[in-house]
C-alpha positions as CSV (number, residue, x, y, z in Angstrom):
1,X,117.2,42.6,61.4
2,X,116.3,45.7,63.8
3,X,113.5,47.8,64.1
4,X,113.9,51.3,66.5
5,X,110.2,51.8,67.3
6,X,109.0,55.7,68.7
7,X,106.4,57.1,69.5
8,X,104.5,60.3,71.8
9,X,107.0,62.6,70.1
10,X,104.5,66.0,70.6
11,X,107.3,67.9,68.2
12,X,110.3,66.9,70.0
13,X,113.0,67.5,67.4
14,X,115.7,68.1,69.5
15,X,115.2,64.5,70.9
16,X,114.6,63.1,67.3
17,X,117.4,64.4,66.4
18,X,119.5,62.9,68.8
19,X,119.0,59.4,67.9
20,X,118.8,59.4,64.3
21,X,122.3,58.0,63.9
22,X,120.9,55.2,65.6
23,X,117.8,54.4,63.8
24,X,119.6,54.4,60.4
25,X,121.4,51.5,61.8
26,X,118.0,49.9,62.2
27,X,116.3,48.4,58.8
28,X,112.8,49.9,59.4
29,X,111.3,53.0,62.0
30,X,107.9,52.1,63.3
31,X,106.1,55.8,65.2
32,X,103.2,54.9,67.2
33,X,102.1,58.5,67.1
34,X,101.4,62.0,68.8
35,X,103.9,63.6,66.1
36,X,103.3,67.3,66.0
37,X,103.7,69.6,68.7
38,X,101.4,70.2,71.6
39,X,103.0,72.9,73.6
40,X,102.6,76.5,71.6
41,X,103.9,79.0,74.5
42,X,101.8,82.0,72.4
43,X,98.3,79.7,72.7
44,X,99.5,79.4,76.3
45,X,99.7,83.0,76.9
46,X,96.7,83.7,75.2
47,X,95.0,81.0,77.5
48,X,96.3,82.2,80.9
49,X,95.0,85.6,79.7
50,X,91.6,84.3,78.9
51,X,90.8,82.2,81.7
52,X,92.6,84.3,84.0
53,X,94.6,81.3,85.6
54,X,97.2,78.4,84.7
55,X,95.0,75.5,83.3
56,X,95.9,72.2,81.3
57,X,92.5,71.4,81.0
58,X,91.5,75.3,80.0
59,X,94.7,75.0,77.5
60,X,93.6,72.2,75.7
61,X,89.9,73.1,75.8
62,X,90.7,76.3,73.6
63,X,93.7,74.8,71.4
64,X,91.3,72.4,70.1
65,X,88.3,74.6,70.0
66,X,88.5,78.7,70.0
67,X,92.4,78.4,68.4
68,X,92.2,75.6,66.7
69,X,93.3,76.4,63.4
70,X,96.3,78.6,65.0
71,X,96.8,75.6,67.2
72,X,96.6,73.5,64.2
73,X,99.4,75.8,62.0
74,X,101.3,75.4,64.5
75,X,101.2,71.8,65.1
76,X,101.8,71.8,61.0
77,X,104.9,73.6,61.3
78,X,106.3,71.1,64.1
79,X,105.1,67.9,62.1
80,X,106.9,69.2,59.3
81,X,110.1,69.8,61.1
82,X,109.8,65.7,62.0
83,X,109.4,65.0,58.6
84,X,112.2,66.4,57.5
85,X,114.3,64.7,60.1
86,X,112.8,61.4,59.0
87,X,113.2,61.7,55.3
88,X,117.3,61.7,56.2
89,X,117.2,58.1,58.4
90,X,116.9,56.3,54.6
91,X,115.1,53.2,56.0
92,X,111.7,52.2,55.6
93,X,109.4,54.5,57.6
94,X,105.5,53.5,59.1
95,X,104.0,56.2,61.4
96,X,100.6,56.7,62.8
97,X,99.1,59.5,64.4
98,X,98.0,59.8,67.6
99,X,95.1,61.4,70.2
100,X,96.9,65.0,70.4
101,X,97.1,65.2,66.5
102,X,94.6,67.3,65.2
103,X,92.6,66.6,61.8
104,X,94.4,69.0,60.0
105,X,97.7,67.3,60.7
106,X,96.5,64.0,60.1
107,X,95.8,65.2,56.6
108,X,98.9,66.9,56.3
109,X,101.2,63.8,57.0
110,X,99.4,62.1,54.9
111,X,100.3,64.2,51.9
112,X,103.6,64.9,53.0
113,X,104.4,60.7,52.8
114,X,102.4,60.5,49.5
115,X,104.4,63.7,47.7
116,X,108.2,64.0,49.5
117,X,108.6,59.9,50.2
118,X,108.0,56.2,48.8
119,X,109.3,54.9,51.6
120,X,107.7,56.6,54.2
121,X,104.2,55.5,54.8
122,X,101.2,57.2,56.9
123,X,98.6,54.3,57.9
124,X,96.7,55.9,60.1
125,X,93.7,53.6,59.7
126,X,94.5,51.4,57.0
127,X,96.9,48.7,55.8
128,X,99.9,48.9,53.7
129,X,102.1,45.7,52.4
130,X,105.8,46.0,52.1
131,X,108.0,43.2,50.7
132,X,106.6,40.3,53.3
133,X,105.4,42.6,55.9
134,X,101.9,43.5,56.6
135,X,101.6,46.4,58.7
136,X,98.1,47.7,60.7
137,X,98.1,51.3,61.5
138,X,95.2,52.6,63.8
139,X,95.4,55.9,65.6
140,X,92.4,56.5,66.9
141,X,92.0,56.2,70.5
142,X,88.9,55.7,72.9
143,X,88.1,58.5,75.9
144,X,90.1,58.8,78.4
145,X,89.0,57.5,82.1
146,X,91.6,57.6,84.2
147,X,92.4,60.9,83.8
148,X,90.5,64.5,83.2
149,X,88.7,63.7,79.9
150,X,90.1,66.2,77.5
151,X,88.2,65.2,74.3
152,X,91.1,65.4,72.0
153,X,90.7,65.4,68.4
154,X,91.9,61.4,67.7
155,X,89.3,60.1,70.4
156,X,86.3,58.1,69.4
157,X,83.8,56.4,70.7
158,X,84.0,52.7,71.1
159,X,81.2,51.5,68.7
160,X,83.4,53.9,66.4
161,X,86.4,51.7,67.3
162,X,85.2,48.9,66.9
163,X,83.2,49.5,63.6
164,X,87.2,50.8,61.9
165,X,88.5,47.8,63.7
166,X,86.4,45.5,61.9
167,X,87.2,47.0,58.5
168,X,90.9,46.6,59.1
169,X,90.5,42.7,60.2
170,X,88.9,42.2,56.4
171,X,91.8,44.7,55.0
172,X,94.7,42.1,56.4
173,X,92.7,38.9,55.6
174,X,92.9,40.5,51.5
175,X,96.2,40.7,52.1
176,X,97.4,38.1,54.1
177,X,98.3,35.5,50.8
178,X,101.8,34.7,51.5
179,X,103.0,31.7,54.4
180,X,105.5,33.5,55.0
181,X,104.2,36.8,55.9
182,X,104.8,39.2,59.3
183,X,101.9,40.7,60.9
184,X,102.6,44.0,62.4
185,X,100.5,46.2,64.2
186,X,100.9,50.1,64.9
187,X,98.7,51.4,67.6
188,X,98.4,55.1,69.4
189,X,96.3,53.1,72.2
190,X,97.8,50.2,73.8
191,X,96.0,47.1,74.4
192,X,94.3,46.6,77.9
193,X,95.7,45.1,80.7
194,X,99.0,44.3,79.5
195,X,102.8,45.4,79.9
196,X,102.0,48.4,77.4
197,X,99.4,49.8,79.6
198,X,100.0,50.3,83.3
199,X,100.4,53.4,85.2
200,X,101.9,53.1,88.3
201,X,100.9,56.2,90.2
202,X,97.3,55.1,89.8
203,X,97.8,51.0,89.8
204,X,95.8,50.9,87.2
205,X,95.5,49.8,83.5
206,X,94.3,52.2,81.4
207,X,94.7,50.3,78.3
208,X,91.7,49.4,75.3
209,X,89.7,46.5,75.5
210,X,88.7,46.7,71.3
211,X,92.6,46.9,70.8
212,X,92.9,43.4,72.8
213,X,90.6,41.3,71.5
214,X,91.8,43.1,68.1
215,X,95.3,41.5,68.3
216,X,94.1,38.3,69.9
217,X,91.9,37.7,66.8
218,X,94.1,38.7,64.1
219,X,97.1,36.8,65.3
220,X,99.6,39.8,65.5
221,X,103.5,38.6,65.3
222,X,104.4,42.1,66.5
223,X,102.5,45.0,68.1
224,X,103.6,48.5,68.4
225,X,101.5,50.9,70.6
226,X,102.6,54.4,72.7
227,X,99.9,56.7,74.0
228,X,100.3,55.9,78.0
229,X,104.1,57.6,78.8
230,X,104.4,56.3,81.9
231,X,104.7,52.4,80.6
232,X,107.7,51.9,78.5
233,X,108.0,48.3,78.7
234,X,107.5,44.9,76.5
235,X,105.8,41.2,77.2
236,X,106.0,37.9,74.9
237,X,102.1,36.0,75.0
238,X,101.0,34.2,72.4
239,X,103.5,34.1,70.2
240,X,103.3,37.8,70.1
241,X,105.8,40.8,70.7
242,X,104.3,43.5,72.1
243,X,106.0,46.5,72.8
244,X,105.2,50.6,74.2
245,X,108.7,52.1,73.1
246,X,107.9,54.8,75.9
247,X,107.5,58.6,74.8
248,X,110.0,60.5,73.0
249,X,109.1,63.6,74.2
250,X,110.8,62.3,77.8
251,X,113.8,60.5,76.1
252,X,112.5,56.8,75.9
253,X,112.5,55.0,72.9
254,X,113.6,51.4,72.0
255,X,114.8,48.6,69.3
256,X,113.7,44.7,69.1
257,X,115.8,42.5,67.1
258,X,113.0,40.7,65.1
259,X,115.7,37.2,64.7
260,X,116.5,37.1,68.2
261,X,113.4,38.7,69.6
262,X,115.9,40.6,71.8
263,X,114.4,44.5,72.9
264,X,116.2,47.2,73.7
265,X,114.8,49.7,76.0
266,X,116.6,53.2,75.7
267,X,116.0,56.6,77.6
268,X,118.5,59.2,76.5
269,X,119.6,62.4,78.6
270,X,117.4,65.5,77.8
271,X,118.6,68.9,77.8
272,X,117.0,71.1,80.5
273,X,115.1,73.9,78.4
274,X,111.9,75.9,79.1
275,X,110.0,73.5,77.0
276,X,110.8,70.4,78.5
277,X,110.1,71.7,81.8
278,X,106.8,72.7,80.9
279,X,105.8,69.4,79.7
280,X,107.6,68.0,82.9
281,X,105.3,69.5,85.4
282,X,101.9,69.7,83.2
283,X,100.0,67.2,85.4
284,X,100.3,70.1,88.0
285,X,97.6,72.4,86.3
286,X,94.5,70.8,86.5
């Protein structure tokens, strides 16, 4: 049995698109989230004209303030576009969302797995049991510290973390009743100081500590988690699998073999468009 495992999509269709022929031959899809879109080139034109310069930081203060419900519409429109792409792979589906998601889309996938899909599941913050799997889905992510603190709409603040951690931990004990069950966890933020978490420009870990000593607790068989790009990579400890499939929005993705325990890392060849350059070089504007 194969799982494909994605995640940090920010509306990447194209790339979804790409590699569906190769999820279906998976028998689930795990997303560790930022689904919807995050580069809107009219919210970009509008912030260069405001602010008077090229600025991430400016960008993403007014996306998620002054514009947000255009900025939200849009990322609607792009989260929808994934949906659709995901309701053709016919295998079992579990996303989360991520930091760069706002509340509006959160809300929105939600629905969209309730209404178009019984085999597509949003646990954003909950639990959901399928067959003999038990899978954790938290998308929430602390503040950012090693890089310019953006204050995106799926950050909370730790005693926030820990307080929806603690719920979830009585969640899986309710429904942890069968030997024979597979723990599974679906993070946005990976756990600190681990394989999932390093950035190597920086030589740093930039990972959460509440997301560790989460996993450790509960006993995890598998953990899926995205939210740092730069560290698409996999470690065995514990008797755990834990695995940051990379982002999709720069081609990486990858597949474990739950039998053999064998993982697959994958980056696929990207078209050169306007788009992906953009995202290429956004560390550039401060």
């Amino acid at each position: 049995m194969k799982f494909a495992i994605i995640g940090d999509l920010h509306g990447c269709v194209s790339d979804l698109k790409r590699i569906k022929r190769k999820i279906m031959k998976c028998q689930a899809l795990f997303i560790t989230g930022d689904i919807a879109g995050t580069i809107s080139y009219s919210l970009i034109l509008k912030s260069i004209i405001k602010s008077g310069r090229i600025s991430r930081g400016k960008y993403i203060e007014l996306v998620y303030g002054q514009y947000l419900h255009q900025f939200t519409e849009f990322q609607i429109k792009t989260a929808e576009k994934i949906f659709e792409i995901l309701l053709e792979v016919n295998i079992p589906v579990f996303l989360t969302h991520g930091n760069s998601d706002t509340k509006g889309v959160r809300e929105h996938l939600k629905l969209l797995a309730d209404e178009k899909s019984n085999s597509i599941f949003y646990i954003g913050n909950s639990v959901v049991e399928y067959d003999n799997w038990v899978v954790v889905g938290y998308g929430f992510c602390s503040p950012a510290n090693y890089r310019m603190p953006f204050k995106t709409p799926g950050e909370k603040k730790k005693d926030d973390i820990r307080e929806d951690l603690s719920i979830l931990e009585i969640k899986i004990k309710d429904l942890e009743t069968k030997d024979n069950h597979i723990l599974l966890g679906l993070f946005h933020e990976p756990p600190k100081d681990s394989n999932l978490d390093y950035i190597p420009k920086q030589s740093a870990h930039c990972g959460s500590e509440l997301i560790r000593e989460h996993i450790s607790k509960m006993h995890y068989n598998y953990v899926f988690a995205g939210h740092v790009h730069e560290s698409q990579n996999y470690e065995c400890k514990n008797n755990q699998l834990l695995l940051n499939p990379g982002a999709l929005v720069e081609g990486k993705w990858a597949i474990i073999d739950i039998k053999t325990r064998e993982v697959e890392l994958h980056k696929s060849l990207r078209h050169l468009s306007f788009g992906n350059l953009i995202y290429k070089i956004r560390h550039i504007f401060k």
